[in-house]
C-alpha atoms as one frame of an Amber mdcrd trajectory, in Angstrom:
protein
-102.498 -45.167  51.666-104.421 -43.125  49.083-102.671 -39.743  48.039-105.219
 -37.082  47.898-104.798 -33.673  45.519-106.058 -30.197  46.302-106.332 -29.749
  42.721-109.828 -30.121  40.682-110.045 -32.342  37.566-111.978 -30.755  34.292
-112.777 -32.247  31.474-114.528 -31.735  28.524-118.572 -32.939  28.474-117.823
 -34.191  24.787-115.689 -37.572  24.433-114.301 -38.145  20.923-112.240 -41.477
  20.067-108.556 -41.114  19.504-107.977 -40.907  15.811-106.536 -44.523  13.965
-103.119 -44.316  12.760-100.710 -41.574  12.633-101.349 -37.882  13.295 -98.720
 -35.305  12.962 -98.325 -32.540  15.406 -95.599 -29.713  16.249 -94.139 -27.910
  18.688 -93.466 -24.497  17.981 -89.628 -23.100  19.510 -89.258 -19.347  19.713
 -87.231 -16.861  21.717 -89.940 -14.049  22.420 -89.410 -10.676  23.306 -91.150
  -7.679  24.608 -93.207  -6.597  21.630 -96.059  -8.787  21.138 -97.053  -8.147
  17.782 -93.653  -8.897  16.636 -93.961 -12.489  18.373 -97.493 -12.772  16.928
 -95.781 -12.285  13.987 -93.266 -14.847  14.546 -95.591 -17.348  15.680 -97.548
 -17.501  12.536 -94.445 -17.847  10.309 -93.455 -20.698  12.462 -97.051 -22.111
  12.828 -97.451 -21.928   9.007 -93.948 -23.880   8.518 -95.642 -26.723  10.396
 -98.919 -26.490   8.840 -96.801 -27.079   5.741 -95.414 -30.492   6.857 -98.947
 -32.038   7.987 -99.330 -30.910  11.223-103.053 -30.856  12.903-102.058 -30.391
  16.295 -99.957 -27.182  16.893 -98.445 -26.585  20.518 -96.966 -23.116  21.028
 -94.375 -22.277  24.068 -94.960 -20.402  27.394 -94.972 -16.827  27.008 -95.110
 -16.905  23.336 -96.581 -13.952  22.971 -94.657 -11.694  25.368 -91.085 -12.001
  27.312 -90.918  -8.973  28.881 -87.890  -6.794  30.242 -89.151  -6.967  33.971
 -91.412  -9.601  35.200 -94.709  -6.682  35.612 -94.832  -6.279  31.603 -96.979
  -9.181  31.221 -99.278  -7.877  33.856 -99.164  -4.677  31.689 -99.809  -7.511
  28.518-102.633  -9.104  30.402-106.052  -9.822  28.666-109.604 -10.590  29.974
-110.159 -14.149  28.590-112.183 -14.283  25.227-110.979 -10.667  24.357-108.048
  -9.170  23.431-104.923  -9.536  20.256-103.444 -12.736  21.841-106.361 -14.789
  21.508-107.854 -12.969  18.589-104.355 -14.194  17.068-104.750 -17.521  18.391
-108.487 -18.060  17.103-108.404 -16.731  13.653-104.934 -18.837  13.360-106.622
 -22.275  14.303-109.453 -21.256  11.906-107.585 -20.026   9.284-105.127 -23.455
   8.808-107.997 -25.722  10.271-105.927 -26.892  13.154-106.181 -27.348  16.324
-104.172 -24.886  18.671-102.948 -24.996  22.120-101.606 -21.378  23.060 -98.715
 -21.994  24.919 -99.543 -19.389  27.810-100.959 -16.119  27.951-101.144 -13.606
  30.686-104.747 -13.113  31.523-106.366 -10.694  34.316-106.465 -12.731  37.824
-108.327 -11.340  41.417-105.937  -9.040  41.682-104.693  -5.945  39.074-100.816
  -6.707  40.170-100.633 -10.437  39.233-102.065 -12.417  35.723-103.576 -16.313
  35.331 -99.995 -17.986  33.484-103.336 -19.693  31.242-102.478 -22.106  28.651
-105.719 -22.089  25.924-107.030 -24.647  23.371-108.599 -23.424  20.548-110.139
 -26.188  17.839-110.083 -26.480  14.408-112.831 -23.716  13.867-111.448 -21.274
  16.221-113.297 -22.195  19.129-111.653 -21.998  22.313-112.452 -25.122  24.090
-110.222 -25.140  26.889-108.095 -23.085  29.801-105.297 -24.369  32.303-104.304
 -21.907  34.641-100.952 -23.063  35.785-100.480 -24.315  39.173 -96.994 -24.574
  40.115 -95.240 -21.195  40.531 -91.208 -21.470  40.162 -89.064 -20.256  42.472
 -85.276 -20.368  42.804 -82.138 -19.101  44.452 -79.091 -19.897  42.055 -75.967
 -18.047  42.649 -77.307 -14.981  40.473 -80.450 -16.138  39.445 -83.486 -15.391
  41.242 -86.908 -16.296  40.523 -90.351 -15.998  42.230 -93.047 -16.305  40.717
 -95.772 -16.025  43.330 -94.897 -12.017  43.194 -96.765 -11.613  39.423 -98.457
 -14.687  39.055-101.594 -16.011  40.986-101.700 -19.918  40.206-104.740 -22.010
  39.246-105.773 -24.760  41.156-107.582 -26.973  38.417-106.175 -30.162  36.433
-107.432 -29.934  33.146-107.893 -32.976  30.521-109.926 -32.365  27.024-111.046
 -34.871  24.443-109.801 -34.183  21.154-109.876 -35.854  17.505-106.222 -36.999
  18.884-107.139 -38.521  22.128-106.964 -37.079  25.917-104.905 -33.834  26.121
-103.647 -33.270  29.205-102.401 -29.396  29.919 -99.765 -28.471  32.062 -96.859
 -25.323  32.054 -93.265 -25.444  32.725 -92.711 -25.541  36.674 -95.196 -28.147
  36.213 -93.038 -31.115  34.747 -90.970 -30.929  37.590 -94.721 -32.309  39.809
 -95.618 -36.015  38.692 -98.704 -36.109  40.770-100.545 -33.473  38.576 -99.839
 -36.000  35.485-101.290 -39.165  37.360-104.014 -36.941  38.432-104.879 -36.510
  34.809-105.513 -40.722  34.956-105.475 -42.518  31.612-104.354 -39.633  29.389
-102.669 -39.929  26.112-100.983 -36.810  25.139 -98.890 -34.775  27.727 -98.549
 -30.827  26.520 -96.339 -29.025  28.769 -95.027 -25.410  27.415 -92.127 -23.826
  29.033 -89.741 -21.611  29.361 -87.154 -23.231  31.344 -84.072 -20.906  32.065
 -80.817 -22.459  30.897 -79.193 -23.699  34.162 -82.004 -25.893  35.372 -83.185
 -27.057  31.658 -79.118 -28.093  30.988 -79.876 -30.365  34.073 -83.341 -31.585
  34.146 -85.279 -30.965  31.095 -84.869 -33.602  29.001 -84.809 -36.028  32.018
 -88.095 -34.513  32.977 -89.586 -34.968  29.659 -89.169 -38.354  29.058 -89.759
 -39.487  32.575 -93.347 -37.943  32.240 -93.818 -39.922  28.839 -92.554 -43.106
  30.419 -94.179 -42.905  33.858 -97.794 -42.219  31.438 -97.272 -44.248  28.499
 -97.749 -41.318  27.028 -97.105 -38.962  24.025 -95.497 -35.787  25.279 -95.159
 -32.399  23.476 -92.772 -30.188  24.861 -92.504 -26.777  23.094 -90.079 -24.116
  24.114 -88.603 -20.918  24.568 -84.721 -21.554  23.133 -82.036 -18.500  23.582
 -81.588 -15.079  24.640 -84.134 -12.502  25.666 -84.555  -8.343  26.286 -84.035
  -9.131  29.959 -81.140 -10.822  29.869 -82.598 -14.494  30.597 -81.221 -17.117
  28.733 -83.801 -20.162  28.370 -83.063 -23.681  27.626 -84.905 -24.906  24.105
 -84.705 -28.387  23.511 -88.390 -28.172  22.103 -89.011 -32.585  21.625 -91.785
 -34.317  21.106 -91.497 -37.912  23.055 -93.353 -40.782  22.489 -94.873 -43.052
  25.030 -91.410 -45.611  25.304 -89.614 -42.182  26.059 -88.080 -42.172  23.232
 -87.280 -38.375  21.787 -88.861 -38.478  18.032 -87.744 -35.044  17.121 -85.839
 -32.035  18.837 -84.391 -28.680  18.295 -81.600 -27.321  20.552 -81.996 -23.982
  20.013 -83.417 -20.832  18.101 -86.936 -20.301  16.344 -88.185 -23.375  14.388
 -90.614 -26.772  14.740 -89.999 -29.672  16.274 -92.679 -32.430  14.620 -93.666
 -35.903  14.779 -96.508 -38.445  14.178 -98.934 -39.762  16.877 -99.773 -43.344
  16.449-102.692 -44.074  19.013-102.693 -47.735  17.669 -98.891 -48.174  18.951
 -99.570 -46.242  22.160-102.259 -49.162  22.675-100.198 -51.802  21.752 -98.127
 -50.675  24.437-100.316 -50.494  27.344-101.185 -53.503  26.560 -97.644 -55.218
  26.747 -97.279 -52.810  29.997-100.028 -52.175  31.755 -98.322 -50.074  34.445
-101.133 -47.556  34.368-103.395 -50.718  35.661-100.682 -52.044  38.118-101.051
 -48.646  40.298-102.008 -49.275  43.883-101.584 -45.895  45.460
């Protein structure tokens, strides 16, 4: 029986082939707070430490740019896309160091003036945004004292976006996501899994990791998993455990907690090698 999404695939009209031999890239782990030229700030410092160490692909965390004290301050934060400090930031960044960026997410104006797009952007290596994911899985929970909804301040997207980069297929996804593998096979043959978050501390202790790798294994794929690690203004506590993961599921690099870069090489000649020893991605029949 075929399984049918309600979700559209984009992709980019411009193919470019994976790059031979090893690429670094980093994930950026912060623990944002209200004042978002102070995590602007702190995002450059941490995107220039892993400029520093080779990296050309750069993957900031959810809500890098603001963690508010009540869920409304990033509607108050939100911009109209291709305007605004956020992606000014994130442009003149990717230009300036010659990288290629992928903005974590960014609260940007929606249908209506009480909820924001949760959009993930890729900007390229002259400052050119090239893509937008609009998350698509809102979180919800009911934990003892934790509540979440995210439906209340957040209108969700309802595209799966893929891009071709100098790296290979970049597939975007946020958070809530991970925890959805039929948005990842959606994405079909794609080689490098970004999924930002900001997972709070009770379900990343349980799931994260497990999540991670499972997505990597599942895909044969690369995935980078930058994150939001520690305490913030409104008393959330999120998970870290920024890794990158490579497409055997094993975890090439990881940071528990606290601001700093998780980085790694991406070997598209070893990914190959091993889709061709497994070609699970050919054996599916669903």
């Amino acid at each position: 029986m075929a399984i049918k999404s309600r979700a559209k695939v984009v992709k980019s009209s411009k193919p470019s082939a994976p790059a031979p031999g090893n690429v670094r890239v980093a994930a950026i782990q912060m623990a944002s707070g209200p004042n978002v030229s102070a995590n602007l700030s702190e995002a450059e410092r941490l995107i220039e430490i892993a400029v520093g160490q080779g990296a050309k692909l750069v993957a900031l965390p959810e809500y890098f740019a603001i963690m508010g004290i009540r869920d409304t301050d990033k509607v108050a934060a939100r911009e109209k896309e291709g305007t605004g400090p956020i992606q000014r930031f994130l442009s003149k960044i990717a230009k300036k160091h010659e990288i290629w960026l992928i903005g974590g997410s960014i609260p940007l104006e929606s249908s209506t003036e009480d909820k924001v797009r949760n959009a993930c952007l890729v900007f390229d290596d002259k400052g050119k945004q090239i893509a937008r994911y609009d998350k698509i899985h809102l979180f919800g929970l009911d934990l003892g004292n934790e509540h979440y909804r995210e439906e209340t301040t957040i209108e969700a997207g309802d595209k799966v976006v893929v891009l071709d980069s100098p790296f290979g297929k970049i597939g975007l996804s946020i958070c809530y996501d991970l925890r959805f593998p039929e948005l990842y096979r959606a994405m079909k043959d794609v080689d490098i899994i970004v999924v930002p978050s900001a997972f709070t501390e009770t379900t990343g202790k349980a799931h994260w990791e497990s999540l991670v790798r499972a997505r990597a294994i599942e895909n044969l794929s690369y995935v980078i998993a930058p994150a939001q690690g520690g305490y913030h203004a409104s008393g959330r506590e999120t998970h870290g455990n920024s890794m990158i993961v490579d497409p055997w599921g094993v975890v090439l690099d990881r940071l528990p907690r606290g601001s700093g870069v998780v980085i790694a090489s991406v070997n598209a000649g070893y990914q190959a090698s091993l889709r061709g020893s497994l070609p699970a991605l050919k054996h599916r029949t669903l």
